[in-house]
Every structure is written in structure tokens, then in C-alpha cells.
N, CA, C and O atoms as a MOPAC input file, in Angstrom:
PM7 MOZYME 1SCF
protein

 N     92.15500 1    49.10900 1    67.27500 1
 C     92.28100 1    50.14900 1    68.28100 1
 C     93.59900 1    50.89100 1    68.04800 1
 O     94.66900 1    50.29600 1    67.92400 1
 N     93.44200 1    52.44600 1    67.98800 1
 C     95.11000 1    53.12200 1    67.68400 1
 C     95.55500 1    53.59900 1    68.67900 1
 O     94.98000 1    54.52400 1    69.25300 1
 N     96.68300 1    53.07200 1    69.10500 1
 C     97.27300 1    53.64200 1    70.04800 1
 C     98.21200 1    54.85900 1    70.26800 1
 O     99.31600 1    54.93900 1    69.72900 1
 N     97.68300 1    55.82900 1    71.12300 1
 C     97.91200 1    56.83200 1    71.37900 1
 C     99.89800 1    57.16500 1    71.24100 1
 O    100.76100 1    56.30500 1    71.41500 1
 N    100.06400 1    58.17700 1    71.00000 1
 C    101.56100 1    57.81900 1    71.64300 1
 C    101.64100 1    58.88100 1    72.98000 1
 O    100.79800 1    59.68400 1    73.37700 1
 N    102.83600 1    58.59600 1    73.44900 1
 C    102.83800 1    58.65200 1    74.77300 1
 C    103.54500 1    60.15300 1    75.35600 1
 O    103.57000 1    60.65700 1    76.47900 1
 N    104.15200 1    60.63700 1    73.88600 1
 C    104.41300 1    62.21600 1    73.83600 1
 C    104.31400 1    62.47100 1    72.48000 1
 O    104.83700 1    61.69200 1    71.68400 1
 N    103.66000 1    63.54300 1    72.07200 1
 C    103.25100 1    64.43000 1    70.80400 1
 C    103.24700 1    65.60300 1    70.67800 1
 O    103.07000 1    66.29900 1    71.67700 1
 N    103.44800 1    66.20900 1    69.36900 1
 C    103.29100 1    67.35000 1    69.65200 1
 C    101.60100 1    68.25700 1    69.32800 1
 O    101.03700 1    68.28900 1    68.23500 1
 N    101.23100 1    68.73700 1    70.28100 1
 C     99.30300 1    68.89000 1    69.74200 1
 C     99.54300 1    70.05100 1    68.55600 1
 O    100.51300 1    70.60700 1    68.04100 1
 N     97.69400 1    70.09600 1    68.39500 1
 C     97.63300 1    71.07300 1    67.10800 1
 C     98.22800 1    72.85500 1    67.22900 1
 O     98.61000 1    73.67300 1    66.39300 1
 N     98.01900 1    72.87700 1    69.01200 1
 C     98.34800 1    74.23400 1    69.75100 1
 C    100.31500 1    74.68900 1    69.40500 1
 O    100.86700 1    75.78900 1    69.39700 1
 N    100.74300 1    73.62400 1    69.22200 1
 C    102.17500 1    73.30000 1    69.25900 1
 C    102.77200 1    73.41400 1    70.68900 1
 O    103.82900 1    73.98300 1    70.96000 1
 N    101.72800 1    72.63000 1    71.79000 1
 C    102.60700 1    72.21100 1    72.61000 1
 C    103.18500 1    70.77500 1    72.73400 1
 O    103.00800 1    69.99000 1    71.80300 1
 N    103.81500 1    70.43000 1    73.75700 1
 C    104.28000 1    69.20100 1    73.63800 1
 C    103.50800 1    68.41200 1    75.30100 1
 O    103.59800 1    68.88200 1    76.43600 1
 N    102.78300 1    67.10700 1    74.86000 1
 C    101.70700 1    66.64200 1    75.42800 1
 C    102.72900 1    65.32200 1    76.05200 1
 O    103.42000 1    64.61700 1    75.31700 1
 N    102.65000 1    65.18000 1    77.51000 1
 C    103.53800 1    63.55700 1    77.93300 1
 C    102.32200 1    63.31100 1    78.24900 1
 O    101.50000 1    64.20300 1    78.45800 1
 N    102.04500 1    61.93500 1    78.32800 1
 C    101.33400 1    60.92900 1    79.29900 1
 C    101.60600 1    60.16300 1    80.33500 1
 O    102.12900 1    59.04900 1    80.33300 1
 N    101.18600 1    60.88100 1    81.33400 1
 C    102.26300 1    60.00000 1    82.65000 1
 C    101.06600 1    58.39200 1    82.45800 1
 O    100.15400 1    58.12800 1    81.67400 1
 N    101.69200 1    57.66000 1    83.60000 1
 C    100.56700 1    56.05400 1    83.84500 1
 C     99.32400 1    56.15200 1    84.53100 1
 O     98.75700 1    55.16900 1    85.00900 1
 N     98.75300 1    57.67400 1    84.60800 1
 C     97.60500 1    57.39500 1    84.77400 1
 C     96.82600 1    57.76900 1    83.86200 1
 O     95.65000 1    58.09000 1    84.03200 1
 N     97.61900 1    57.75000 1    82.48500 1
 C     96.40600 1    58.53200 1    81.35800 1
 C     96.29800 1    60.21200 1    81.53900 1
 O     95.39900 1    60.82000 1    80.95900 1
 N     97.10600 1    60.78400 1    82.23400 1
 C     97.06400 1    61.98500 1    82.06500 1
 C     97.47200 1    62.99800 1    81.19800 1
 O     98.66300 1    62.79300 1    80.96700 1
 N     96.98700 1    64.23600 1    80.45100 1
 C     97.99200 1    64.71700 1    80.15200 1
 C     98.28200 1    65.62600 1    80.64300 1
 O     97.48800 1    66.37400 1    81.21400 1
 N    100.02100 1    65.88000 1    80.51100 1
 C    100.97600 1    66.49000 1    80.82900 1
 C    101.00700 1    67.75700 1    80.10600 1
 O    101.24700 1    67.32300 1    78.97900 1
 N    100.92800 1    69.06300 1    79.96900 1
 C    101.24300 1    69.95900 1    79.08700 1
 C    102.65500 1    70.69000 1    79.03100 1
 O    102.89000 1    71.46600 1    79.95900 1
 N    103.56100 1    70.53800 1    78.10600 1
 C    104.94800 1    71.29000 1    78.17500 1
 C    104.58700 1    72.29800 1    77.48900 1
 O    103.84100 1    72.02500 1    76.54800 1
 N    104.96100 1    73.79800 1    77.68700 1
 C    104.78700 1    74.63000 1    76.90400 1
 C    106.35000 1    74.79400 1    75.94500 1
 O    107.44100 1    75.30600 1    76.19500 1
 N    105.70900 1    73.99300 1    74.64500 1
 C    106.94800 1    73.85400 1    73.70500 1
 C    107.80300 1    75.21100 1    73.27100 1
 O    109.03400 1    75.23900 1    73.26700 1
 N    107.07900 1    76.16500 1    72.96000 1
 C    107.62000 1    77.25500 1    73.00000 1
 C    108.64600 1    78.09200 1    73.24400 1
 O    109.27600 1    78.81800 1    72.47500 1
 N    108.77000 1    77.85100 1    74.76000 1
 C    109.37700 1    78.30600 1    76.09500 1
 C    111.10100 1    77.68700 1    75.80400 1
 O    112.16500 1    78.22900 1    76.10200 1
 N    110.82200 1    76.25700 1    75.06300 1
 C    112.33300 1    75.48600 1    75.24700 1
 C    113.57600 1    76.01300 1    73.73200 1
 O    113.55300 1    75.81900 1    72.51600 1
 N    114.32700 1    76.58000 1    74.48900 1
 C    115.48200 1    77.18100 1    73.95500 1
 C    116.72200 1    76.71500 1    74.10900 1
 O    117.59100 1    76.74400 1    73.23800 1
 N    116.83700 1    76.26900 1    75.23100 1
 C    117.95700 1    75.51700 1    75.41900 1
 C    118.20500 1    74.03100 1    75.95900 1
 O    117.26500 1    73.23700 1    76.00000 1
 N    119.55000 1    73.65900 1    76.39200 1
 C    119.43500 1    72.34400 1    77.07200 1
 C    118.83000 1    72.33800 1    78.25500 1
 O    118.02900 1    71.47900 1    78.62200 1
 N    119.37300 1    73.76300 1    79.20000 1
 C    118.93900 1    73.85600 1    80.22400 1
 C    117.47900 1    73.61000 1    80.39900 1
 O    117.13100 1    72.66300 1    81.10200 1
 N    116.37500 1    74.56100 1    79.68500 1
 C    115.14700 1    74.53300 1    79.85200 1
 C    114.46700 1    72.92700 1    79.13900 1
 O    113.29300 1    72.57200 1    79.03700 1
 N    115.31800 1    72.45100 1    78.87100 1
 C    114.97200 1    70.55500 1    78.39900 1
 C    115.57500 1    70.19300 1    79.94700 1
 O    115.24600 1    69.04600 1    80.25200 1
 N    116.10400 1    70.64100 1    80.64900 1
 C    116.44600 1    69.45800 1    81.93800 1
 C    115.43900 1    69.82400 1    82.87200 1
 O    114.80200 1    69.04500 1    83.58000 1
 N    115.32400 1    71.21900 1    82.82100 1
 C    114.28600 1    71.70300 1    83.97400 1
 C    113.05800 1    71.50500 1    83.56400 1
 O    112.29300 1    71.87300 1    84.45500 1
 N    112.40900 1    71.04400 1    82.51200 1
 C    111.15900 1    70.66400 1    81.96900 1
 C    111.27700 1    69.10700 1    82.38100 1
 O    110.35400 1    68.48800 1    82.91100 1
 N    112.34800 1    68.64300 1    82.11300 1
 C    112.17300 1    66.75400 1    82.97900 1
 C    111.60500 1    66.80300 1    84.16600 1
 O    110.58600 1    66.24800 1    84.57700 1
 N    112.83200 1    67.97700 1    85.01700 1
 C    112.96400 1    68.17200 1    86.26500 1
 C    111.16300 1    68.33800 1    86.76400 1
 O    110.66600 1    67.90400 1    87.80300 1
 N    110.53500 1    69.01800 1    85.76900 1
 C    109.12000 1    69.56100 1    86.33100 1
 C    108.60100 1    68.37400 1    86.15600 1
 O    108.19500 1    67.75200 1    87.13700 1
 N    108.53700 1    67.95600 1    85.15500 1
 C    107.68100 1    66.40100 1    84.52300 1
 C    107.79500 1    65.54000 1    85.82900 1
 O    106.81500 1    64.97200 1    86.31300 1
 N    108.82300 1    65.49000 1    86.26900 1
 C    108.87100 1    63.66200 1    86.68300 1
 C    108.50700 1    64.55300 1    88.92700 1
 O    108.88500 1    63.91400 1    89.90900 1
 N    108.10700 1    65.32600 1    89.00100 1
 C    108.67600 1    66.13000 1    90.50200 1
 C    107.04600 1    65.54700 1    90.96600 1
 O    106.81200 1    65.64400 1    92.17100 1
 N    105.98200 1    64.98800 1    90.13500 1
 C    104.99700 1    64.95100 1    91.04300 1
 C    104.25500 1    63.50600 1    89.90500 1
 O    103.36100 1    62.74600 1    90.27900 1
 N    104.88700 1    63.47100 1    88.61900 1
 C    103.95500 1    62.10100 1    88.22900 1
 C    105.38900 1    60.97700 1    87.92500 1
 O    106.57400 1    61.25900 1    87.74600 1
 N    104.69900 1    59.66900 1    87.96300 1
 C    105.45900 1    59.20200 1    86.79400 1
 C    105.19000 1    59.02200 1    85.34500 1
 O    104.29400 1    59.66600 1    84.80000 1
 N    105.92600 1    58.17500 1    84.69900 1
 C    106.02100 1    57.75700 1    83.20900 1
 C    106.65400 1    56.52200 1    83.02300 1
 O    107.25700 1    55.75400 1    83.77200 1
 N    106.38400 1    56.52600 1    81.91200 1
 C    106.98800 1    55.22200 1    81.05900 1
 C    108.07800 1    55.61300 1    80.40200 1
 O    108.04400 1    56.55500 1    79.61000 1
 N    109.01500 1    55.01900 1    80.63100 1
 C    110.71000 1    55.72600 1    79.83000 1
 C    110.17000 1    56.08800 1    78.41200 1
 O    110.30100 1    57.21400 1    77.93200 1
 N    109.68300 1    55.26800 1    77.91000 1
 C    109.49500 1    55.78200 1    76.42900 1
 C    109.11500 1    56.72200 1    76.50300 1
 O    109.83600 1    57.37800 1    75.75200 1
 N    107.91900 1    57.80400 1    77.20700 1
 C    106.99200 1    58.94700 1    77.42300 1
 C    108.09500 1    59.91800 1    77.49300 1
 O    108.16000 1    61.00200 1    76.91400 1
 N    108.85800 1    59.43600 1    78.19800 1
 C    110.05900 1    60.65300 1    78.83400 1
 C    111.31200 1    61.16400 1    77.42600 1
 O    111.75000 1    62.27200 1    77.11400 1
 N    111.57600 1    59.70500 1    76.82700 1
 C    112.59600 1    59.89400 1    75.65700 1
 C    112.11200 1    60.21000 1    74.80100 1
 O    112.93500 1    60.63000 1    73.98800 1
 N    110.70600 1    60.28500 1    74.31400 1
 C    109.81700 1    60.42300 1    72.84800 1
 C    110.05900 1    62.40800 1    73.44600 1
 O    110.55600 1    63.23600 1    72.68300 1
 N    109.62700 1    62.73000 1    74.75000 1
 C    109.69800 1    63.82200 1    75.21900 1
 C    111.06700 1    64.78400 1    74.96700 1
 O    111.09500 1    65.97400 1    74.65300 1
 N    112.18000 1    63.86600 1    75.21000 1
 C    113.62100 1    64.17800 1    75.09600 1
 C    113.77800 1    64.47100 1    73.78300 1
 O    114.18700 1    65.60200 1    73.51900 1
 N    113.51500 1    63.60700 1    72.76900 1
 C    113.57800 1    63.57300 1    71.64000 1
 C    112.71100 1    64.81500 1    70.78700 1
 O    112.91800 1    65.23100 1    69.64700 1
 N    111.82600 1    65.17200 1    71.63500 1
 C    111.04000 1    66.31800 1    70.54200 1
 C    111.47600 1    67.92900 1    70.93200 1
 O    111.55500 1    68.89400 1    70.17100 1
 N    111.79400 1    67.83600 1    72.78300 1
 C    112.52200 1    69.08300 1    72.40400 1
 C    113.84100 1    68.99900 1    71.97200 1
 O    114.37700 1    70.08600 1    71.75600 1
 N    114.22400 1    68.42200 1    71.86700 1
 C    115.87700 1    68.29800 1    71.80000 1
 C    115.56000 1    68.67400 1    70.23400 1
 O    116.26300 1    69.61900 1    69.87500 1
 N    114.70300 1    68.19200 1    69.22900 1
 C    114.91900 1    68.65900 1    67.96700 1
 C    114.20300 1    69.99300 1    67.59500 1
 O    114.37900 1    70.50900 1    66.49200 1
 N    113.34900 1    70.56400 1    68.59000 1
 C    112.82800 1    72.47800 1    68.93200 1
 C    114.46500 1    73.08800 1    68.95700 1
 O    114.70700 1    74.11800 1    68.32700 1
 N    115.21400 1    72.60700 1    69.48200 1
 C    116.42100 1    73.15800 1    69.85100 1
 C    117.45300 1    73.24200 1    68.84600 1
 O    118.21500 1    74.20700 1    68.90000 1
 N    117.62000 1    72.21900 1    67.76900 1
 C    118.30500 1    72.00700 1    67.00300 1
 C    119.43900 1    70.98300 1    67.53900 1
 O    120.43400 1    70.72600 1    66.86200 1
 N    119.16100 1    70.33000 1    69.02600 1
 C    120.03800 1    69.61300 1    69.07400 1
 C    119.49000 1    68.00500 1    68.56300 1
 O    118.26900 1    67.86700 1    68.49200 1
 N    120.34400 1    66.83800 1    68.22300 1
 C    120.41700 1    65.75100 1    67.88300 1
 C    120.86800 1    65.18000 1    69.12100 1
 O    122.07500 1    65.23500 1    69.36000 1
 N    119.68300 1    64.35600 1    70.37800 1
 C    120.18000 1    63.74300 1    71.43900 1
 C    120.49500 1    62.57500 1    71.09500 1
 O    120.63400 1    61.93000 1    72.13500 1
 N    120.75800 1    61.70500 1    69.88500 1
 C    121.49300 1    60.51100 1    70.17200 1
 C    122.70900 1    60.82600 1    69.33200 1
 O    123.74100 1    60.16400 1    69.44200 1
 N    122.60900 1    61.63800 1    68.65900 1
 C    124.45500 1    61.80800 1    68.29200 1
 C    125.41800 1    62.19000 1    69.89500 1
 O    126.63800 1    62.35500 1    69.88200 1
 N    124.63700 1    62.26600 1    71.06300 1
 C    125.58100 1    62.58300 1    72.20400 1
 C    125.60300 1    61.31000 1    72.53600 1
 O    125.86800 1    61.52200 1    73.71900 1
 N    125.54900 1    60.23600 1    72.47800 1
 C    125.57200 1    59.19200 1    72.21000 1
 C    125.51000 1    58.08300 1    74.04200 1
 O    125.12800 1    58.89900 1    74.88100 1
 N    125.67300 1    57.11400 1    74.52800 1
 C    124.63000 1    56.54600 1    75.36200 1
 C    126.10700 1    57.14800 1    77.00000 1
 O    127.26000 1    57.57600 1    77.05900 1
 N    125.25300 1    56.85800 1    77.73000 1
 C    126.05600 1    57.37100 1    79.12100 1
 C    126.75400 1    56.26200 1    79.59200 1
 O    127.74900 1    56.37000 1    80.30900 1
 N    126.12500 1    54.84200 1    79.10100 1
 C    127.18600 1    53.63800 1    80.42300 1
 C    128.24500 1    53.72400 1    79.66800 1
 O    128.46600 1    54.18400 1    78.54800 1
 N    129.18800 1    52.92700 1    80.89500 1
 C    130.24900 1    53.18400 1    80.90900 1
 C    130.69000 1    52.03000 1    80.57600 1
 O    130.30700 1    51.05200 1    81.21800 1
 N    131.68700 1    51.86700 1    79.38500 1
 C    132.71300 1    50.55000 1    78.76300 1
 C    133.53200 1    49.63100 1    80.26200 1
 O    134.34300 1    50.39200 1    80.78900 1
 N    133.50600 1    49.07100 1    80.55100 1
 C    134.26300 1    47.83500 1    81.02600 1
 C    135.43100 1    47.35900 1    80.42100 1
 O    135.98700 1    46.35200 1    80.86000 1

């Protein structure tokens, strides 16, 4: 059995999430130019379904490279002790 992944990009070149009920999500990949329009595309994503973190970072991860940015060279948010 192959398992789906949980954000892709389709043949249309949008970018597809799967929230936990098997749905899909449509991002219009296009549209994303900046960081901003990557926060306000979370912001839309998560305002009425959920996800599976992975769904959300595979998500992070594909516009962030539409953009030309590299989100793990900004490297992790907690904080050292």
C-alpha cells in the first residue's frame, strides 16, 4: 500500500495539505511570493481544519523553497538554557 504524502505539489502546480480527515486542502502555489503570504497561507490552513505537524512543515518546506527561501538554515526557535 503507498502512502500518500501529506503535502505535494499536484500536476496543476498547486500545493495540496491533507488535514486528519483525508481532505484536501488546496494552496494556490502561485500566489506565494513572500514570507508574508507563507504565514497568511498557515494562518488560512490551520483557521478551520487541523493537521499533522508533518502536513504543515512538508507545507512550510515547499513554499518556503517557491520563494527561494531555505527554512531550516533559519534554524530551530527554542530557546538554550
Amino acid at each position: 500500500m503507498s502512502k500518500k504524502p501529506l503535502a505535494y505539489v499536484d500536476d496543476d502546480g498547486d500545493l495540496i495539505v491533507i488535514d486528519e480527515h483525508h481532505s484536501e486542502i488546496v494552496v494556490a502555489l502561485q500566489r506565494i511570493k513572500t514570507p508574508a503570504h507563507i504565514v497568511h497561507e498557515m494562518w488560512r490552513l490551520t483557521m478551520k481544519n487541523n493537521y499533522k505537524s508533518e502536513a504543515l512543515l512538508k507545507a512550510i518546506e515547499i513554499m518556503s523553497e517557491k520563494i527561494g527561501y531555505d527554512a531550516a538554515k533559519g534554524g530551530d526557535w527554542v530557546n538554550k538554557v
